[in-house]
Every structure is written in C-alpha cells, then in structure tokens.
CHARMM internal coordinates of N, CA and C (Angstrom, degrees):
IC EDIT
DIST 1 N 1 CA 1.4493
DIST 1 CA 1 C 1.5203
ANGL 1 N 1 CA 1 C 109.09
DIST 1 C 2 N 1.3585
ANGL 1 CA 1 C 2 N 116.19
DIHE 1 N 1 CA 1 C 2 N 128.90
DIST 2 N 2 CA 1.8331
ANGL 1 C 2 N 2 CA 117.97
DIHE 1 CA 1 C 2 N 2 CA 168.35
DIST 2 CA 2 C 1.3554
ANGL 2 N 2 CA 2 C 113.15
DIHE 1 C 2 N 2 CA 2 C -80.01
DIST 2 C 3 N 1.6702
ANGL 2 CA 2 C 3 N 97.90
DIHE 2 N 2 CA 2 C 3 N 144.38
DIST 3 N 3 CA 1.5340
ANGL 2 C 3 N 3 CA 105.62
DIHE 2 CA 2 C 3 N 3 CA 179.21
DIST 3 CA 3 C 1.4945
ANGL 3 N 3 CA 3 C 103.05
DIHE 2 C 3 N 3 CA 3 C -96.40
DIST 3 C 4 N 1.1130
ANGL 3 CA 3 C 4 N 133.98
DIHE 3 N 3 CA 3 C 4 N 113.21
DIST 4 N 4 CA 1.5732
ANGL 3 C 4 N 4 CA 140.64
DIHE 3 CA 3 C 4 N 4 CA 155.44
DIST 4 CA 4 C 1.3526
ANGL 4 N 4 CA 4 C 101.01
DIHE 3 C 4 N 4 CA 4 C -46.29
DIST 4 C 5 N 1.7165
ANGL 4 CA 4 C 5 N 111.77
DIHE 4 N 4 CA 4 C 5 N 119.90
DIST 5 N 5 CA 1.0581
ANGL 4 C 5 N 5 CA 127.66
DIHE 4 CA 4 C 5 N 5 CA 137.95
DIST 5 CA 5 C 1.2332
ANGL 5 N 5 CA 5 C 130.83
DIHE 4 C 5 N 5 CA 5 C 0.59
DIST 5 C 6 N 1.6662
ANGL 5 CA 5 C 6 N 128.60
DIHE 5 N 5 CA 5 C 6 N 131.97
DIST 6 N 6 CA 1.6669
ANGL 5 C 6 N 6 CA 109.77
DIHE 5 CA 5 C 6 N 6 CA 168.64
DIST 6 CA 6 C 1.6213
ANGL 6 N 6 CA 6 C 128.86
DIHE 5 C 6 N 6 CA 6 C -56.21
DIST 6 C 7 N 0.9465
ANGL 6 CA 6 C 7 N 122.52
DIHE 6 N 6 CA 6 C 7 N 155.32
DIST 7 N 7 CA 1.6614
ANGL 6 C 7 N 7 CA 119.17
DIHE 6 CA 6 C 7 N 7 CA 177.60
DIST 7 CA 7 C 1.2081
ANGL 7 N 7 CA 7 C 106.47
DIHE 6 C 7 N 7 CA 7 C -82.89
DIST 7 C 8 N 1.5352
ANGL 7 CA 7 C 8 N 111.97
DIHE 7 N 7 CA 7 C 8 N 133.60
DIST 8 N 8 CA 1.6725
ANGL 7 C 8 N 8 CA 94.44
DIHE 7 CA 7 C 8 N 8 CA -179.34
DIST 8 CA 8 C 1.6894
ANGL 8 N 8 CA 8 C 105.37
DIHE 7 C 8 N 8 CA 8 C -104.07
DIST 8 C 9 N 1.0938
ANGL 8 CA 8 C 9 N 121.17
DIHE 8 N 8 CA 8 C 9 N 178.50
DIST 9 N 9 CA 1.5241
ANGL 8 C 9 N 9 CA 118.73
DIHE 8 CA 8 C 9 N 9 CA -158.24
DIST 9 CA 9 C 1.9034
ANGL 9 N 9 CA 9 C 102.40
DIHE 8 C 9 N 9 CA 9 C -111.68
DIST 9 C 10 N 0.8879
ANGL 9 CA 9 C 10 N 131.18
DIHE 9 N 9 CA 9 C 10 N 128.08
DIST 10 N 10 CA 1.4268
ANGL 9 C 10 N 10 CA 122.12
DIHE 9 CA 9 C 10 N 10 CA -175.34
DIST 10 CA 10 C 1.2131
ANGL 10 N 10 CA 10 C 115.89
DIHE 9 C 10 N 10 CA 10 C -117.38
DIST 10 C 11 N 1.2829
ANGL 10 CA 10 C 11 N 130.04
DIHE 10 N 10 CA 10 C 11 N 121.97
DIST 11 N 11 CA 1.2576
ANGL 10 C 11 N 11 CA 146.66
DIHE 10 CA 10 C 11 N 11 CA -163.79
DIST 11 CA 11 C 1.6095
ANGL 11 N 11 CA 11 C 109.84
DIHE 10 C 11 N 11 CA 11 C -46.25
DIST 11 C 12 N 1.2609
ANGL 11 CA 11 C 12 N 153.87
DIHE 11 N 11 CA 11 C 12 N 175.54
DIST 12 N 12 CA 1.8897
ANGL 11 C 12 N 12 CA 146.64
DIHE 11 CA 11 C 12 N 12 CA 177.74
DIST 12 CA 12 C 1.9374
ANGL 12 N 12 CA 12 C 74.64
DIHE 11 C 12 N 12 CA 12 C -97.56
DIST 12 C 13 N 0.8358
ANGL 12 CA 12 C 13 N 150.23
DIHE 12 N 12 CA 12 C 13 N -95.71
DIST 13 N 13 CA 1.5470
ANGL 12 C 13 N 13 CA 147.03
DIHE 12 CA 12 C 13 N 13 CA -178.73
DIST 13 CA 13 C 1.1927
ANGL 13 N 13 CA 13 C 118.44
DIHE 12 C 13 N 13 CA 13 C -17.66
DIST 13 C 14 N 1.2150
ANGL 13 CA 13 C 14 N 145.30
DIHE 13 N 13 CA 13 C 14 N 27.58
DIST 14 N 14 CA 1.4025
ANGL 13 C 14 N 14 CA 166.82
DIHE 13 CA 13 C 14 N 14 CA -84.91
DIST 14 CA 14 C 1.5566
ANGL 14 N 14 CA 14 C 92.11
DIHE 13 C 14 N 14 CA 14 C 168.22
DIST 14 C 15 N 1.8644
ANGL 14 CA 14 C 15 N 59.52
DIHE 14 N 14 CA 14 C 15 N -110.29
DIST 15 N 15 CA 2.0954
ANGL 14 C 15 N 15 CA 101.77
DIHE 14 CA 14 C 15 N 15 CA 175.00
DIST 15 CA 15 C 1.7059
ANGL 15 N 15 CA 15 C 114.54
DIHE 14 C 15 N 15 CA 15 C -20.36
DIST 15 C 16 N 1.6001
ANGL 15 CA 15 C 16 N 101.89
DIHE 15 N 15 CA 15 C 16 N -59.11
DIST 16 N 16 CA 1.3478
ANGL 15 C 16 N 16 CA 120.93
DIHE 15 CA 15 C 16 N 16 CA -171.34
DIST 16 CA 16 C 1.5229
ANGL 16 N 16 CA 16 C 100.72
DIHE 15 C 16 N 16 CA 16 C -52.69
DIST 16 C 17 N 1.3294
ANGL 16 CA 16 C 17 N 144.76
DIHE 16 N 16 CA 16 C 17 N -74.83
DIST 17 N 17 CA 1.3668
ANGL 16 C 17 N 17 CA 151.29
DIHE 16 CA 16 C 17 N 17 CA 179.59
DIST 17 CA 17 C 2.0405
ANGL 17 N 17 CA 17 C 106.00
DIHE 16 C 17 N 17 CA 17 C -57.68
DIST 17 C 18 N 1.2284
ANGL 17 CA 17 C 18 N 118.54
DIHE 17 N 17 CA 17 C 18 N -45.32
DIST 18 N 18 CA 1.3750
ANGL 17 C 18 N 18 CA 115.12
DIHE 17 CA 17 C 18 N 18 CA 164.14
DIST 18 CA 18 C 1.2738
ANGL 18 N 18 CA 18 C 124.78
DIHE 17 C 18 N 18 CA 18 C -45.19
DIST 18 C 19 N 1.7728
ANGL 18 CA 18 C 19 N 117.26
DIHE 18 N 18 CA 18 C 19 N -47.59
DIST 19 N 19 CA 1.2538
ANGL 18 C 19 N 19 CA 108.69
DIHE 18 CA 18 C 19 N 19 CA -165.99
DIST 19 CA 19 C 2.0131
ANGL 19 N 19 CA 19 C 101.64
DIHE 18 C 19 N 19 CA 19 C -104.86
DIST 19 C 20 N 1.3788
ANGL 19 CA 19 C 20 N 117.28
DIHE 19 N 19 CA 19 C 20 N 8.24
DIST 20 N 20 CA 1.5090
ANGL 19 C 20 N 20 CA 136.36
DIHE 19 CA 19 C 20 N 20 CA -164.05
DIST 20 CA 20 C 1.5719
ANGL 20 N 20 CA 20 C 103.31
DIHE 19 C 20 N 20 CA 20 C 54.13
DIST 20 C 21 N 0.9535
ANGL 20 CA 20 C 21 N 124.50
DIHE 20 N 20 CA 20 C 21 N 39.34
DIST 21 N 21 CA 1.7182
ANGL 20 C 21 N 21 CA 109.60
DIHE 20 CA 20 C 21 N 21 CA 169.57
DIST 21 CA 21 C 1.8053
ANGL 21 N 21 CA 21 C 101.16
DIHE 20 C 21 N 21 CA 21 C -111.04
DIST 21 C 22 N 1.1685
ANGL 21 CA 21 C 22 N 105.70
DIHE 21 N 21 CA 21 C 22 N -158.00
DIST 22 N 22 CA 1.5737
ANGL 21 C 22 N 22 CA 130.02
DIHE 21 CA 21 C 22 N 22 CA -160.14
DIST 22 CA 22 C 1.2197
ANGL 22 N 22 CA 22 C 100.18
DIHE 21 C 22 N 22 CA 22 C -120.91
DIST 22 C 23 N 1.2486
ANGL 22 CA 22 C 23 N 114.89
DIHE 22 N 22 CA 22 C 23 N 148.71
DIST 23 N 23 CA 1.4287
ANGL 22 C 23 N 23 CA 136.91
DIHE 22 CA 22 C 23 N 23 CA 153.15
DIST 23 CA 23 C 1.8166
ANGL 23 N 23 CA 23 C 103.69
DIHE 22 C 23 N 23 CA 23 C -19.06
DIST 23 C 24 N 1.1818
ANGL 23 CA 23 C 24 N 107.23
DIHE 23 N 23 CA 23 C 24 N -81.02
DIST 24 N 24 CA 1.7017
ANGL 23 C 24 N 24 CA 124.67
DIHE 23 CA 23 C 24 N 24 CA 179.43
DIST 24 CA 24 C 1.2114
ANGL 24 N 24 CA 24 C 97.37
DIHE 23 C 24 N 24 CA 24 C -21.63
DIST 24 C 25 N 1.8067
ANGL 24 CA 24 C 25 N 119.98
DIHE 24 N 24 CA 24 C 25 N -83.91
DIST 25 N 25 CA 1.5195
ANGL 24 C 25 N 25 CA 128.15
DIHE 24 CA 24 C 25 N 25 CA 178.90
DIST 25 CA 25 C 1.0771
ANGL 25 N 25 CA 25 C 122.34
DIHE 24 C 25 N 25 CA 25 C -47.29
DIST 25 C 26 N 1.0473
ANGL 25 CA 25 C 26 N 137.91
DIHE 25 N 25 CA 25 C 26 N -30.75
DIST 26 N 26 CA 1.5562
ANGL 25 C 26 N 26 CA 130.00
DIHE 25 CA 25 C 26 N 26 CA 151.51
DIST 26 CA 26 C 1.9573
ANGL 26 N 26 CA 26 C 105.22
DIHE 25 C 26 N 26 CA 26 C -45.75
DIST 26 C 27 N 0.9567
ANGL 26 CA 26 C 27 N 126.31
DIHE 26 N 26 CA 26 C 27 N -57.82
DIST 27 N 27 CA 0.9958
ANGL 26 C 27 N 27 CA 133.07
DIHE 26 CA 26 C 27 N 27 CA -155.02
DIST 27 CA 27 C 1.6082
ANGL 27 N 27 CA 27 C 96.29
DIHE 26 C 27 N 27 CA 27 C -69.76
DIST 27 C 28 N 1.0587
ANGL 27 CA 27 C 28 N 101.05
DIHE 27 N 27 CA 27 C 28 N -54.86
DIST 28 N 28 CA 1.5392
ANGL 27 C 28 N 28 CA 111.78
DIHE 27 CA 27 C 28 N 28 CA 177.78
DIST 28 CA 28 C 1.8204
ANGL 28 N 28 CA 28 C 112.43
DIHE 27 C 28 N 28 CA 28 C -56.91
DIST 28 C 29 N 0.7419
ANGL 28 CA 28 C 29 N 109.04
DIHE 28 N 28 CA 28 C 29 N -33.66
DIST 29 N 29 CA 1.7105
ANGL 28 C 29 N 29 CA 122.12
DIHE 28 CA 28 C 29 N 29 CA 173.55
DIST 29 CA 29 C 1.2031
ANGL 29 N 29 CA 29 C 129.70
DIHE 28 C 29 N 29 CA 29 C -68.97
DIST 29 C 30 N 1.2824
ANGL 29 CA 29 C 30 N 91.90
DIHE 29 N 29 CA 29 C 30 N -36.66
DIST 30 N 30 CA 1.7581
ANGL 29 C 30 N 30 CA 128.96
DIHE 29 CA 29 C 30 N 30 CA 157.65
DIST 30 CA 30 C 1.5798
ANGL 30 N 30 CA 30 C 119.78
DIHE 29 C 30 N 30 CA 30 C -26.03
DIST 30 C 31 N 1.8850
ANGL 30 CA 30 C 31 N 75.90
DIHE 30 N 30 CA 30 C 31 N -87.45
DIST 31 N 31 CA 1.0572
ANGL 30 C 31 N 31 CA 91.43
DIHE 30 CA 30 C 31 N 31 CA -171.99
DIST 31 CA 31 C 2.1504
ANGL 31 N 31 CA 31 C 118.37
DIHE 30 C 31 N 31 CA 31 C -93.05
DIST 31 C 32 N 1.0842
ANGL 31 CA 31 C 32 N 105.58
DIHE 31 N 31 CA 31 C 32 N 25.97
DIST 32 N 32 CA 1.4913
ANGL 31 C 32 N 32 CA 125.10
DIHE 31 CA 31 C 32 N 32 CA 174.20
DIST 32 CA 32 C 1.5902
ANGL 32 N 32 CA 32 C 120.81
DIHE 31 C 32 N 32 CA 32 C -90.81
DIST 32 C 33 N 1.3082
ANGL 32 CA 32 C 33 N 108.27
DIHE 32 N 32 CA 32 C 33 N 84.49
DIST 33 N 33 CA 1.5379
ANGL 32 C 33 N 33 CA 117.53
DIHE 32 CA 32 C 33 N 33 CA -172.82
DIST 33 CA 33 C 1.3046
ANGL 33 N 33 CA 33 C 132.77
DIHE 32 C 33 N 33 CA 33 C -57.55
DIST 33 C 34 N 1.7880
ANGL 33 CA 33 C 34 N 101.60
DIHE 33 N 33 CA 33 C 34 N -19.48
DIST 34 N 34 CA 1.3750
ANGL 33 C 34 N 34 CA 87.29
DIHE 33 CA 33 C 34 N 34 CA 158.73
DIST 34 CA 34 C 1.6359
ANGL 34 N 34 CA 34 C 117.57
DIHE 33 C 34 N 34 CA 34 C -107.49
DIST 34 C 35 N 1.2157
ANGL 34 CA 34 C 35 N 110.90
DIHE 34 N 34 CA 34 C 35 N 18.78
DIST 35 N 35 CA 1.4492
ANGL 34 C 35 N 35 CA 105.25
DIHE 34 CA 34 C 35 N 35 CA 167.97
DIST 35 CA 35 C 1.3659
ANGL 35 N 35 CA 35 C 117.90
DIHE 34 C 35 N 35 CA 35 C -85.41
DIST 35 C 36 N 1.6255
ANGL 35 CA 35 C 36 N 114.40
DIHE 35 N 35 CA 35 C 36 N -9.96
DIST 36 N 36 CA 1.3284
ANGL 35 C 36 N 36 CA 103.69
DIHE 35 CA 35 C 36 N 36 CA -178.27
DIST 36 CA 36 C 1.6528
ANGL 36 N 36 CA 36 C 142.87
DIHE 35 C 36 N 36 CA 36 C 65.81
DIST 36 C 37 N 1.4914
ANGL 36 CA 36 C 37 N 100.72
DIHE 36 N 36 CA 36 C 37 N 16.01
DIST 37 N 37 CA 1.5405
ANGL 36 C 37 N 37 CA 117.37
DIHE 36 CA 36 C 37 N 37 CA 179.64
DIST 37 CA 37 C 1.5708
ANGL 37 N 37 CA 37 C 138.42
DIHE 36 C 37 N 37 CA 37 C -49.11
DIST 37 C 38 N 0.9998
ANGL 37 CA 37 C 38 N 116.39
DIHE 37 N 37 CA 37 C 38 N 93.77
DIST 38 N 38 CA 1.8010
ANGL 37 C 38 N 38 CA 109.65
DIHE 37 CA 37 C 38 N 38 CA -154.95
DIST 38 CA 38 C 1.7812
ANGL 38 N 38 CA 38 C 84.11
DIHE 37 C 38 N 38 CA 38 C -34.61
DIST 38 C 39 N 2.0286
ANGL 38 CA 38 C 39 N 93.42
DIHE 38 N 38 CA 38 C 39 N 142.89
DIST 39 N 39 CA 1.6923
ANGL 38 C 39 N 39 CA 115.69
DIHE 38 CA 38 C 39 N 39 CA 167.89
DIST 39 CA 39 C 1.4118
ANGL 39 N 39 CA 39 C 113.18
DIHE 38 C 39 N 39 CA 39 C -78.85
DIST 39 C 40 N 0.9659
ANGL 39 CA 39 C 40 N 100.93
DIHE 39 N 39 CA 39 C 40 N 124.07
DIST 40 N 40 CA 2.1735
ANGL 39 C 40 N 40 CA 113.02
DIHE 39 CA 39 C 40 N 40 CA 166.47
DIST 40 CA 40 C 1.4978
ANGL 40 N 40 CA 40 C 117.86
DIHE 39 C 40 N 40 CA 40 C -22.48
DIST 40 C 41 N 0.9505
ANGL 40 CA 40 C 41 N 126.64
DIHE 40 N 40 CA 40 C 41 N 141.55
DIST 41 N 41 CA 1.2536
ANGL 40 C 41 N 41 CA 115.27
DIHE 40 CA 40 C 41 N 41 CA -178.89
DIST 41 CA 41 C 1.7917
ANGL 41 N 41 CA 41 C 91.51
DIHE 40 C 41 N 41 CA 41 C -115.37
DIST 41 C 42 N 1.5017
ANGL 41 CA 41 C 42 N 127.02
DIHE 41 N 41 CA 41 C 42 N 111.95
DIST 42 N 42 CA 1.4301
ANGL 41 C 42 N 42 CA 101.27
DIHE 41 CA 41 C 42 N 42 CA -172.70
DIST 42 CA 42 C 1.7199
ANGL 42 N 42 CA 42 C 112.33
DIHE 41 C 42 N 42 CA 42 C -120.86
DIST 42 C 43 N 1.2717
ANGL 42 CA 42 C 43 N 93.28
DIHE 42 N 42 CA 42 C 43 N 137.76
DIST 43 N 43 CA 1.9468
ANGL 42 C 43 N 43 CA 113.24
DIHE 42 CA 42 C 43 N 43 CA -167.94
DIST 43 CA 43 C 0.9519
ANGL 43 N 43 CA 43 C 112.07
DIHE 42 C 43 N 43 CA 43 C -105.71
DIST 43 C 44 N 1.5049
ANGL 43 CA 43 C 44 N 138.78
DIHE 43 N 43 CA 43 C 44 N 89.19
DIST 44 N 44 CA 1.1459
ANGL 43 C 44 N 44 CA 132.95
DIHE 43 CA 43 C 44 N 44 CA -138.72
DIST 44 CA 44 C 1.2185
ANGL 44 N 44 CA 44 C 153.50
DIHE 43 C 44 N 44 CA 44 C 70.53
DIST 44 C 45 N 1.5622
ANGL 44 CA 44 C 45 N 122.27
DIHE 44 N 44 CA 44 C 45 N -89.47
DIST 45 N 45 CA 1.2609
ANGL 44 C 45 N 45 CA 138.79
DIHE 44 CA 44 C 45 N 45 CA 160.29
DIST 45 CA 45 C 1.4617
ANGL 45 N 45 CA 45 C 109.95
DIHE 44 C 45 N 45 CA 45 C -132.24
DIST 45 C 46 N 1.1329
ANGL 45 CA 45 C 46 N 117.27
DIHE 45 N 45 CA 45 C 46 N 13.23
DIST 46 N 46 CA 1.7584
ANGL 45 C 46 N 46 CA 122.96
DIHE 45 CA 45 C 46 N 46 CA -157.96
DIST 46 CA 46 C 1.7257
ANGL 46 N 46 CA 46 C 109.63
DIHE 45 C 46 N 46 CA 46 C -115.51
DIST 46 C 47 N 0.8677
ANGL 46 CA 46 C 47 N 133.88
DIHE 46 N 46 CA 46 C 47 N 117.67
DIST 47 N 47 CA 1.5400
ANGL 46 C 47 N 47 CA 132.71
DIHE 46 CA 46 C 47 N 47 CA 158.65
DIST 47 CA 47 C 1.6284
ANGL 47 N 47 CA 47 C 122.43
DIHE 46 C 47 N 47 CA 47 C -56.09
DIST 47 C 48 N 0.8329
ANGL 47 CA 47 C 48 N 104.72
DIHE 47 N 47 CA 47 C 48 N 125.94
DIST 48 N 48 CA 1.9734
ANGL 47 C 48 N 48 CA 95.82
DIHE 47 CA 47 C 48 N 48 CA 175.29
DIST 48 CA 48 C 1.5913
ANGL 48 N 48 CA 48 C 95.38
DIHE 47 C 48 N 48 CA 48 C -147.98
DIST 48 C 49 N 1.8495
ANGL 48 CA 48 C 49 N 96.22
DIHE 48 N 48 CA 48 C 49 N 154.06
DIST 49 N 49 CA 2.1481
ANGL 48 C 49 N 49 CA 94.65
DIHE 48 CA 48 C 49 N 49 CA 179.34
DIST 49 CA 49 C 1.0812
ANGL 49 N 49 CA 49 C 71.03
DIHE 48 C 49 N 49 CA 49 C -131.78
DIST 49 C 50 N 1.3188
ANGL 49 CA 49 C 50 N 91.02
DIHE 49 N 49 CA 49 C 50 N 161.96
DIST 50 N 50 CA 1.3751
ANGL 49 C 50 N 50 CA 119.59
DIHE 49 CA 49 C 50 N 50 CA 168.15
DIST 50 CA 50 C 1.4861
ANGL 50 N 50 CA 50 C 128.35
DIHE 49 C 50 N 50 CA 50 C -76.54
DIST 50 C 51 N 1.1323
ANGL 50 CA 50 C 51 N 117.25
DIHE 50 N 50 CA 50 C 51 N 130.81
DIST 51 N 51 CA 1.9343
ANGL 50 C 51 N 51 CA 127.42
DIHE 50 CA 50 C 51 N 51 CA -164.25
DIST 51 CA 51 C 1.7192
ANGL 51 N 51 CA 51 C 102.09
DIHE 50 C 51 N 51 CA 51 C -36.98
DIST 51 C 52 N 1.5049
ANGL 51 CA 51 C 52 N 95.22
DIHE 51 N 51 CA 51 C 52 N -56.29
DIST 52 N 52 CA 1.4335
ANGL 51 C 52 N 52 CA 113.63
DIHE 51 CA 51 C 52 N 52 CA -163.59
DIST 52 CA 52 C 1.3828
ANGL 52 N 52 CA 52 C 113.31
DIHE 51 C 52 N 52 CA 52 C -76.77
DIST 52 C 53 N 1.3078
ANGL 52 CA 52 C 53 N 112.61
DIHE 52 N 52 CA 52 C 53 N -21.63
DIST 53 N 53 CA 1.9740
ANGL 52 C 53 N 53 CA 118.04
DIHE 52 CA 52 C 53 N 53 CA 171.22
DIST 53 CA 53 C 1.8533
ANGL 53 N 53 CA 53 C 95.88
DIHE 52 C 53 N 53 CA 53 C -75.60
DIST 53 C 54 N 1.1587
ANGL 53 CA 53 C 54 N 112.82
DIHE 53 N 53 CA 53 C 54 N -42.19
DIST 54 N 54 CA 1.5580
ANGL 53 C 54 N 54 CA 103.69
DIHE 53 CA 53 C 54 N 54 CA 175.30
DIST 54 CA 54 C 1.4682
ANGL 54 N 54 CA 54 C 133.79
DIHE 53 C 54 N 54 CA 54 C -66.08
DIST 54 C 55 N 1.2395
ANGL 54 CA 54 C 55 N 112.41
DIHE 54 N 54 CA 54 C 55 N -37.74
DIST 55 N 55 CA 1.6089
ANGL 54 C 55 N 55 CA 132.37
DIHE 54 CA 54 C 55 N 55 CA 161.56
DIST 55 CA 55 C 0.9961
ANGL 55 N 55 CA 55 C 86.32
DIHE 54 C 55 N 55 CA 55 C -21.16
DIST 55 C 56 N 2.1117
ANGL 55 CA 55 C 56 N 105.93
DIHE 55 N 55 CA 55 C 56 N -91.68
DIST 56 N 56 CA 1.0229
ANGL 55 C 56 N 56 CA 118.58
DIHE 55 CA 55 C 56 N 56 CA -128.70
DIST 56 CA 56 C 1.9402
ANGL 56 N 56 CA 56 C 99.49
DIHE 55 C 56 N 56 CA 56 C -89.30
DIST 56 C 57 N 0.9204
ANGL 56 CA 56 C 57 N 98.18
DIHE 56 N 56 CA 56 C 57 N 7.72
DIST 57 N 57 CA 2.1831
ANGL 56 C 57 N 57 CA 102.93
DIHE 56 CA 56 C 57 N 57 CA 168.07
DIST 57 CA 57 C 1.6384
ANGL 57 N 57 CA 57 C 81.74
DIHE 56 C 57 N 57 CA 57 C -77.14
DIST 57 C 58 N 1.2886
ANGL 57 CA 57 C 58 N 126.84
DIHE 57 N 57 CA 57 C 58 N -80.79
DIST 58 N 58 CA 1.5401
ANGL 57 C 58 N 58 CA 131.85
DIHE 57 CA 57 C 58 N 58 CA -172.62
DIST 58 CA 58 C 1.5770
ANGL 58 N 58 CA 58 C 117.94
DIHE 57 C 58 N 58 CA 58 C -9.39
DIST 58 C 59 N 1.4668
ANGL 58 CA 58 C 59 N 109.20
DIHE 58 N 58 CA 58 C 59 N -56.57
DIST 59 N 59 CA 1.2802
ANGL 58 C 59 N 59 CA 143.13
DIHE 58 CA 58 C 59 N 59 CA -166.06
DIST 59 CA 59 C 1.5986
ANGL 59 N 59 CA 59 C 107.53
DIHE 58 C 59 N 59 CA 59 C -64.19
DIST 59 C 60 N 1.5765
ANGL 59 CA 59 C 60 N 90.10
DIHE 59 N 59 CA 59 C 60 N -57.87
DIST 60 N 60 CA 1.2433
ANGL 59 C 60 N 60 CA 100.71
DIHE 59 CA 59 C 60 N 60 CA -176.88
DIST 60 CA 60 C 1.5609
ANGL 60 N 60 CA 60 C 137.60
DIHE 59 C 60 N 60 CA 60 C -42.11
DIST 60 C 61 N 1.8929
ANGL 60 CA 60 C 61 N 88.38
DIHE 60 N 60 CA 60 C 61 N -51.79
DIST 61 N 61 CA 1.7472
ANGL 60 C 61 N 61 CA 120.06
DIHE 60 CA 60 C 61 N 61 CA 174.73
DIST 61 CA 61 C 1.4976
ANGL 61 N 61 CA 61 C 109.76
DIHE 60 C 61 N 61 CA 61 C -79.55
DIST 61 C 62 N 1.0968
ANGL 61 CA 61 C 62 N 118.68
DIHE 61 N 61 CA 61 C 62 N -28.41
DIST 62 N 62 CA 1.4714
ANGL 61 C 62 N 62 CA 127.69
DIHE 61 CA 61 C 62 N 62 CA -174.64
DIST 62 CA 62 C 2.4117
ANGL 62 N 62 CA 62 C 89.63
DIHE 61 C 62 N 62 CA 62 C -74.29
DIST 62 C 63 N 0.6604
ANGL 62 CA 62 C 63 N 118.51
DIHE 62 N 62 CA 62 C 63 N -66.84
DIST 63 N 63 CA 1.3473
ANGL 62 C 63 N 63 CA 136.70
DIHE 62 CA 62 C 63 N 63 CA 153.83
DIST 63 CA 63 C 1.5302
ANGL 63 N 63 CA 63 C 98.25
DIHE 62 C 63 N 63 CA 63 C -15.08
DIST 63 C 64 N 1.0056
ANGL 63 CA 63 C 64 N 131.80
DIHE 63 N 63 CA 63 C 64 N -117.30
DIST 64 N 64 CA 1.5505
ANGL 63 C 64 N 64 CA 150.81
DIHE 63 CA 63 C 64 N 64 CA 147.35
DIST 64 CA 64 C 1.7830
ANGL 64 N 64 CA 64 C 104.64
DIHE 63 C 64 N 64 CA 64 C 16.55
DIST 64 C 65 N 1.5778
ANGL 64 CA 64 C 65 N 112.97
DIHE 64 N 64 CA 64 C 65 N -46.20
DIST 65 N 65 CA 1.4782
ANGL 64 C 65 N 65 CA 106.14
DIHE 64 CA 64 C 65 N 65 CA -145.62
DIST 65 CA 65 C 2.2576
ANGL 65 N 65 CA 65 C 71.98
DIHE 64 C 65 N 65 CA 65 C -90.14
DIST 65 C 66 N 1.1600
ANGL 65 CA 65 C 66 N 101.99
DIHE 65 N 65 CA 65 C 66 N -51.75
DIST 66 N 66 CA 1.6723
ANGL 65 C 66 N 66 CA 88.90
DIHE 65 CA 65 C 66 N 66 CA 172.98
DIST 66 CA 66 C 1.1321
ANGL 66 N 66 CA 66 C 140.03
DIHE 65 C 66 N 66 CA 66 C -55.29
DIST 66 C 67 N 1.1129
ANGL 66 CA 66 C 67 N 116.54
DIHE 66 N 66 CA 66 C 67 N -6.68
DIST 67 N 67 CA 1.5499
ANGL 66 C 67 N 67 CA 115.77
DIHE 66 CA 66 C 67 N 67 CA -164.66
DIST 67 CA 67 C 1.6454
ANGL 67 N 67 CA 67 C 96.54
DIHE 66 C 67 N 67 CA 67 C -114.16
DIST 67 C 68 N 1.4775
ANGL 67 CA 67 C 68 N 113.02
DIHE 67 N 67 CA 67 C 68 N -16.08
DIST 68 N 68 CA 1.8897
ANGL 67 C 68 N 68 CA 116.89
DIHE 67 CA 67 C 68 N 68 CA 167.27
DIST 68 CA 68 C 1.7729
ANGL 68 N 68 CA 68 C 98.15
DIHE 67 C 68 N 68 CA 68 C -95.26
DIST 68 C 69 N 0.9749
ANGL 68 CA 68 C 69 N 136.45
DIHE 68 N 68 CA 68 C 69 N 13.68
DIST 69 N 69 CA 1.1357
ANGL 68 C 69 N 69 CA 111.50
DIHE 68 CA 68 C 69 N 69 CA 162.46
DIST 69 CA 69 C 1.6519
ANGL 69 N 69 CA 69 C 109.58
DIHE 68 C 69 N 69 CA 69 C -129.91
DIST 69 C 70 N 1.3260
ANGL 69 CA 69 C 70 N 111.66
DIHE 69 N 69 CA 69 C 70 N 29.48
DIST 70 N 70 CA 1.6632
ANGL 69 C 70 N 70 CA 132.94
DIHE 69 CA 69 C 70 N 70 CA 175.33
DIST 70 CA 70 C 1.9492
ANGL 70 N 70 CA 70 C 91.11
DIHE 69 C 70 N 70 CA 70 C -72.28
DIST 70 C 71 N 1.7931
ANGL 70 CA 70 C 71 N 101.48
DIHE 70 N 70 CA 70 C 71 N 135.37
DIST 71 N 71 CA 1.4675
ANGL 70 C 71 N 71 CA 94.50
DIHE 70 CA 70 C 71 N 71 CA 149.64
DIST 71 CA 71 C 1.5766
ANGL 71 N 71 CA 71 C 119.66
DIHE 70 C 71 N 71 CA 71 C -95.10
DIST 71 C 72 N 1.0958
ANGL 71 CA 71 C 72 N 112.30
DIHE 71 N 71 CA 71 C 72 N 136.55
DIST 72 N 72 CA 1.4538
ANGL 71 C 72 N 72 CA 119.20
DIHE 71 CA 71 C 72 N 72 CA 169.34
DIST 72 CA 72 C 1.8474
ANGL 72 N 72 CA 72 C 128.04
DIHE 71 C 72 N 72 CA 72 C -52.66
END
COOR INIT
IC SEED 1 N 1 CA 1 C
IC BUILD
C-alpha cells in the first residue's frame, strides 16, 4: 500500500493570486454549495485549504468545463 505524501496547508492569500480572484470570491466560493469549494481550515485567525482539496477542486472544473463543450 502507498503512503500519500503530507498535505500541505495553503494560506487564503495563496488561493487568492493562484486562482486570480479577490478576497470577496473566495468568500463567495466558500460559501456556494454547489460549487463545492475545499472548506478553510482556520488556525487562529488565518484561513488555509488544503493542497490536495484544491488539486482535486482544479480537476474537477477543468473536467466539467470539457465534457460541456463535447459535440454530441
């Protein structure tokens, strides 16, 4: 059996410049249930997601945006 790597934790100031949105859209993404946004993990006063909840959010939409622009 393989051991997966640790997850590393990524700062919301990260995310924000990674994915090009704003503070707001994060928030908004957040809290959007059917978007499904990996949840904050928060340490203190700080937001952080997890590496591997983002991947596979990435994956997901990247996924999604191909399979709606398939011709039938």
């Amino acid at each position: 059996m393989q051991k997966q790597p640790p997850d590393e934790l990524v700062p919301d100031p990260v995310v924000w410049k990674e994915f090009g949105i704003t503070s707001m859209t994060l928030y908004r993404w957040t809290n959007d249930a059917n978007l499904k946004f990996p949840r904050p993990i928060k340490i203190r006063t700080k937001n952080f997601r997890s590496r591997r909840a983002l991947e596979e959010f990435k994956s997901r939409m990247l996924r999604s945006a191909i399979s709606s622009c398939e011709v039938a």
